[in-house]
C-alpha positions, 0 to 999 in steps of 0.5 A: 143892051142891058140886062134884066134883073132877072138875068142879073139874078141869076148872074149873081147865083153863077157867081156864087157858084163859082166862089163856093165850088168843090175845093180841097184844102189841107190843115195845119195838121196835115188832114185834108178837108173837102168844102161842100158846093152850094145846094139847090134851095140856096141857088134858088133863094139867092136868085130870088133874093137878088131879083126881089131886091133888084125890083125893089130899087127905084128907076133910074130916070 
């Protein structure tokens, strides 16, 4: 069965989430560097972007 484009909004957010997590790294110059994780508005804009862009391709039929 497939999925509905709301369920595939939200897929993608998951994703994004995944991709932007908590990571340490460390510079060339031996400093360490802590990136920050997605926030809440931008999980929330990415799941409606993705699903007013999912609704706006055409049928397939």
């Amino acid at each position: 069965m497939s999925k509905t484009d709301k369920e595939l909004a939200v897929d993608v957010a998951k994703a994004v989430i995944e991709a932007n997590s908590v990571k340490l790294a460390i510079a060339s110059n031996n400093v360490k560097h802590q990136t920050n994780p997605v926030n809440l508005d931008s999980i929330n804009a990415i799941i409606k972007s993705v699903h007013k862009t999912l609704q706006a391709l055409p049928d397939d039929k």
